[in-house]
C-alpha positions as MATLAB code, in Angstrom:
seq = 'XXXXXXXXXXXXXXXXXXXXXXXXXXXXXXXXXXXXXXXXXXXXXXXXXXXXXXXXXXXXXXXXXXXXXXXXXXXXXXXXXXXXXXXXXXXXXXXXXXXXXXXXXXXXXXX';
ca = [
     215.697  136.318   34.207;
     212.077  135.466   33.489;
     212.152  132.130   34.988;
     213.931  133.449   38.001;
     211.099  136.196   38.368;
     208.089  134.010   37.570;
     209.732  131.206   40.053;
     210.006  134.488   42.871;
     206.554  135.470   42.154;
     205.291  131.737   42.248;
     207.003  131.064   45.800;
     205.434  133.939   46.910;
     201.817  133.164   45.913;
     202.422  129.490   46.968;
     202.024  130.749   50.749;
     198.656  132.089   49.985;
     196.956  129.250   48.278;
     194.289  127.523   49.464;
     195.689  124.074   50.011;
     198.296  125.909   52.061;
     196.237  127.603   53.860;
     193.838  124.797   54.557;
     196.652  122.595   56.125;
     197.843  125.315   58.416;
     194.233  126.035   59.563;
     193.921  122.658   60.600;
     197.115  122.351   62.197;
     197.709  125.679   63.512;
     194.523  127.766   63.980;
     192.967  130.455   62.834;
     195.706  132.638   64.551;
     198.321  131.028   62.603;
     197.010  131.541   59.355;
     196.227  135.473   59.914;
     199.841  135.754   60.740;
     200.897  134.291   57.904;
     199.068  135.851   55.323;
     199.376  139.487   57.316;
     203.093  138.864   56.898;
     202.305  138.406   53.106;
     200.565  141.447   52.914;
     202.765  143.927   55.121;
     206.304  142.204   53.098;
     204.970  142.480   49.512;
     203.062  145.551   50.114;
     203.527  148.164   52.577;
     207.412  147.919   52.698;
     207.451  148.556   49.126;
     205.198  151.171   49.607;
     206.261  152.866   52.892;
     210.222  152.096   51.185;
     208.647  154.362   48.057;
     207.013  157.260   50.630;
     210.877  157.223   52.307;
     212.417  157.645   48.988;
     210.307  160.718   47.719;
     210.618  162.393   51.251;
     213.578  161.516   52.981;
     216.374  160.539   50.716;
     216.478  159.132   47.103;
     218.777  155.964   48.352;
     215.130  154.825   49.966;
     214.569  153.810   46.353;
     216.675  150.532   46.446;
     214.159  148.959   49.378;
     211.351  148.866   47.199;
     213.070  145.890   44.968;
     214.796  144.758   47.931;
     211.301  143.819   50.006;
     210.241  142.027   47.226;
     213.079  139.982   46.187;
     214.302  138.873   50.476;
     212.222  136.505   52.398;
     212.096  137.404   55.792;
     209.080  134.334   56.875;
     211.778  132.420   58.489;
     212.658  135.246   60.516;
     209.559  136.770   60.978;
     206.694  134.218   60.937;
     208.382  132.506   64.223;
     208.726  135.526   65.994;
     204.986  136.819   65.339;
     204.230  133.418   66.798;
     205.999  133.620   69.562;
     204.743  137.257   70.231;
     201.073  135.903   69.879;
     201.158  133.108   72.176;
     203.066  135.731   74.888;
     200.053  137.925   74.648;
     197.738  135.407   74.431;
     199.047  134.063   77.838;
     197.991  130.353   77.146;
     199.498  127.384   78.544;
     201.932  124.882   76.574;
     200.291  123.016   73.464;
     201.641  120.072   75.352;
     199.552  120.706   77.914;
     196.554  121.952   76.076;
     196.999  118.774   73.738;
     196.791  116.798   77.377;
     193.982  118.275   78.682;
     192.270  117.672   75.225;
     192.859  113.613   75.398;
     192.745  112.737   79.260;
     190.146  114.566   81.199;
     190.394  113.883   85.103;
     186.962  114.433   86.128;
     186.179  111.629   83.513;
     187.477  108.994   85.378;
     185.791  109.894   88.815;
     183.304  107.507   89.890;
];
């Protein structure tokens, strides 16, 4: 039980360190990154905690999503749809296209 718990609580804090982060900074952006680690924060703390408020308030069977947030991993779920979301709203082109653009410059060539 206490390896299973300490190798939970390590896969959780693996997303947050800084080599981790570092390597999706570079590859992703900034915007990536915040995602990521806001998906940390709202998962491991405010379901637990808005799970807890439901349980005192609205009905004791609440209870059981307080160890229930903390045990599932949702990032595969989650993570790719936050992304997708973001990139709606941010209402930029293809990373194709942006990774074009970045390597072969028309006006360059003009002479």
């Amino acid at each position: 039980m206490y390896k299973w718990l300490r190798n939970r609580l390590s896969h959780k804090f693996e997303n947050l360190s800084r080599k981790k982060i570092k390597s999706f900074l570079k590859k992703n952006g900034l915007a990536f990154v915040v995602i990521v680690v806001g998906w940390e924060i709202i998962e491991d703390v405010v379901f637990p905690i808005v799970f807890g408020f439901l349980g005192n308030y609205i009905h004791p069977a609440f209870y059981a999503g307080i160890p229930a947030s903390l045990i599932l991993c949702f990032h595969w779920l989650a993570i790719p749809v936050l992304w997708g979301l973001w990139l709606r709203l941010r209402g930029r082109r293809d990373s194709a296209e942006l990774l074009s653009d970045a390597c072969c410059d028309p006006m360059e060539n003009e002479e």
